[in-house]
RONUGU-220728 format. One line per 3 residues: their letters; for each residue z, x, y of N, C-alpha, C. Coordinates in Angstrom, 2 decimals. Atoms other than C-alpha are relative to their C-alpha. Layout:
A	Z:X:Y:Z:X:Y:Z:X:Y | ...
This chain:
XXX	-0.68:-1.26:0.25:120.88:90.02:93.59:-0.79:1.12:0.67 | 0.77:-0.93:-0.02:120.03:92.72:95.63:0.19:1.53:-0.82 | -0.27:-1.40:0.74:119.44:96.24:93.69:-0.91:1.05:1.23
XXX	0.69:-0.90:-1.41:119.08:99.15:95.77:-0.35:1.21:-0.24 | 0.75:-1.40:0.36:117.06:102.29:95.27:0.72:1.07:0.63 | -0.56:-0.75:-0.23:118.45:105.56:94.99:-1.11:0.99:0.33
XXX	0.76:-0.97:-1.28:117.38:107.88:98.08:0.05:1.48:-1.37 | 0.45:-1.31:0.49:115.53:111.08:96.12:-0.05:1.32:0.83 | 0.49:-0.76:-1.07:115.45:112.84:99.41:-1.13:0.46:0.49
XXX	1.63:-0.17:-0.19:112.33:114.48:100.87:-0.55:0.71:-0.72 | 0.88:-0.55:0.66:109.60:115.41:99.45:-0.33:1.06:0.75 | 0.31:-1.35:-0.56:108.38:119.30:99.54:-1.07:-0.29:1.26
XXX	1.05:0.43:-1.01:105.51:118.16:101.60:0.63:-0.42:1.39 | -0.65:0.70:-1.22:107.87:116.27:104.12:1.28:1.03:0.63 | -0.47:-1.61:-0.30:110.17:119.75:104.23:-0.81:0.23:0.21
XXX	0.78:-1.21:-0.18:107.46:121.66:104.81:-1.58:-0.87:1.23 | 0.54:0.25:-0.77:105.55:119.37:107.46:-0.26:0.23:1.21 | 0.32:-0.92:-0.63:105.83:121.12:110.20:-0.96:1.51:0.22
XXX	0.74:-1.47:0.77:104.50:124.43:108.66:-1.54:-0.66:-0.29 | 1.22:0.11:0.30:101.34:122.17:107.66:-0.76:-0.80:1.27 | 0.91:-0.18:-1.36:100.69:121.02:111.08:0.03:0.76:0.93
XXX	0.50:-1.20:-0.29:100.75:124.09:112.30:-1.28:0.86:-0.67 | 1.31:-0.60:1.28:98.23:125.35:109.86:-0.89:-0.51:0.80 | 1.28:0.61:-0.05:96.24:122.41:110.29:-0.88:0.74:1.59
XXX	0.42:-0.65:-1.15:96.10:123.75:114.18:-0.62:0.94:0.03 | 0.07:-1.52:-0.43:95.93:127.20:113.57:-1.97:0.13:-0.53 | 0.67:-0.40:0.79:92.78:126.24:110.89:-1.05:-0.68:1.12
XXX	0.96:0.18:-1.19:90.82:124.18:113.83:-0.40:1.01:0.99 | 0.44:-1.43:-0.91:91.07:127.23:116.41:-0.59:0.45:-0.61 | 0.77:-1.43:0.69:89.81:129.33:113.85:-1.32:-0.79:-0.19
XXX	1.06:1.33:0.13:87.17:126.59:112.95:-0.71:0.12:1.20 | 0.65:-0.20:-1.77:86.05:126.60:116.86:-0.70:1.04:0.31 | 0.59:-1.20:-0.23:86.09:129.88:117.19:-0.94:0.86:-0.72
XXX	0.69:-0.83:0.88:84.36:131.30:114.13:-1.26:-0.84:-0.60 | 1.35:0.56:0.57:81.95:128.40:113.22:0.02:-1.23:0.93 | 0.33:0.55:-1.13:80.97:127.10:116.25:-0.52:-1.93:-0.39
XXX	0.78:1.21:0.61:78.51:124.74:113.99:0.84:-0.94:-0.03 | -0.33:0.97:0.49:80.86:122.40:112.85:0.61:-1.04:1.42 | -0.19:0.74:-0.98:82.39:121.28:116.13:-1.23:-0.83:0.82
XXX	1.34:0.79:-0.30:79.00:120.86:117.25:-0.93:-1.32:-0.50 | 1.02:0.76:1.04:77.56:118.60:114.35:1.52:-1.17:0.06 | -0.94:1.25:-0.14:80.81:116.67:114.41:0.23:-0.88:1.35
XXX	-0.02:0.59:-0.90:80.80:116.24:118.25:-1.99:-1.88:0.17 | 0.87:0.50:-0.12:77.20:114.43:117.61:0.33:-1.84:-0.42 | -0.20:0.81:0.52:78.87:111.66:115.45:1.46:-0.78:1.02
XXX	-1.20:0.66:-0.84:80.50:110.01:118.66:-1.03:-1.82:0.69 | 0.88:1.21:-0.38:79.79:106.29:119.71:1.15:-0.51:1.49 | -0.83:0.76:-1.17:81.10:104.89:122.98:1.08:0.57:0.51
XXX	-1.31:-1.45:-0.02:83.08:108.33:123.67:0.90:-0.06:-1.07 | -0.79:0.26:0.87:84.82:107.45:120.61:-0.45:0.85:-1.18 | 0.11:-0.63:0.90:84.94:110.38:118.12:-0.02:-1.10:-1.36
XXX	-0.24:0.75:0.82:84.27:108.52:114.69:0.18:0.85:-0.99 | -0.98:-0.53:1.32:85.54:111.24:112.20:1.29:-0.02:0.37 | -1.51:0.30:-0.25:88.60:111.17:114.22:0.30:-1.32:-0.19
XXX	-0.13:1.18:-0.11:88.81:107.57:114.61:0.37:-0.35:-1.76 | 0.13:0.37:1.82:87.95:107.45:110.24:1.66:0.66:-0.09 | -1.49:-0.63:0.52:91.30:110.16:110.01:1.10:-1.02:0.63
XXX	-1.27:0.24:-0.19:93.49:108.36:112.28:0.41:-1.39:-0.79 | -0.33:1.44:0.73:92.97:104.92:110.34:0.67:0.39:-1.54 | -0.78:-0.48:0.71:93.57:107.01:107.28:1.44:0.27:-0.37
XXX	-1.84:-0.17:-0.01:96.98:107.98:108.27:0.10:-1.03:0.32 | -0.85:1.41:-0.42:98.14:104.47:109.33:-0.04:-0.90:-1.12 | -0.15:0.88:1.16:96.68:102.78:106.67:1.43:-0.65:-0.82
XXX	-1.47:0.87:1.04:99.27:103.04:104.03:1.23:0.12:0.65 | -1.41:0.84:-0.69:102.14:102.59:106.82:-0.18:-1.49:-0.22 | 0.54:1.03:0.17:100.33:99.21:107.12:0.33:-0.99:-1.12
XXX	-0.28:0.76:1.09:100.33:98.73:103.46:1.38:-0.36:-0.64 | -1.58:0.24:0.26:104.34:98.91:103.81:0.64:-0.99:0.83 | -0.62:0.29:-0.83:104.88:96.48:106.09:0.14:-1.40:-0.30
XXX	-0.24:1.10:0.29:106.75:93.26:105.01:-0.40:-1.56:1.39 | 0.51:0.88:-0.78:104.66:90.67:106.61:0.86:-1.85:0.49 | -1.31:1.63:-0.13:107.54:87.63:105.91:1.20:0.74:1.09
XXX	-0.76:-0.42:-1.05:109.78:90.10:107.92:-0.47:-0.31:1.95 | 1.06:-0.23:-1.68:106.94:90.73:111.22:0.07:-1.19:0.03 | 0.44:1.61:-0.26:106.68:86.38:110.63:1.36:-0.50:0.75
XXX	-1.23:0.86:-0.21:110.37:85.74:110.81:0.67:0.41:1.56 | -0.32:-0.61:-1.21:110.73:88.37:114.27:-0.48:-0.78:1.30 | 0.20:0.85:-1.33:108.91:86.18:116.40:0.42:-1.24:-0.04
């Protein structure tokens, strides 16, 4: 039997995602420009040209896509 979940629509966060990566932009320029330090102390923490606080965020965001992903589905595609 399948039962099927009723769509809640988006969440305020997912309205308003645009508006917060803009921010996030607007809050790095300002970040750059006004406290020099931190770009500096973060550029130090790089291995093999490979930023590793970026590298830590972008696994962050993927993660829990990852943790949605029906693995008997990805088995049965190939």
């Amino acid at each position: 039997m399948l039962i099927m979940k009723k769509n809640k629509g988006i969440s305020f966060f997912e309205r308003t995602l645009t508006l917060w990566v803009a921010a996030c932009i607007m809050a790095g320029i300002l970040i750059r420009q006004y406290i020099p330090s931190v770009p500096a102390t973060l550029h130090r923490f790089e291995y093999a040209n490979v930023s590793i606080p970026v590298a830590i965020l972008i696994w962050l965001m993927i993660f829990p896509m990852m943790l949605k992903v029906d693995f008997n589905s990805v088995k049965n595609a190939g």
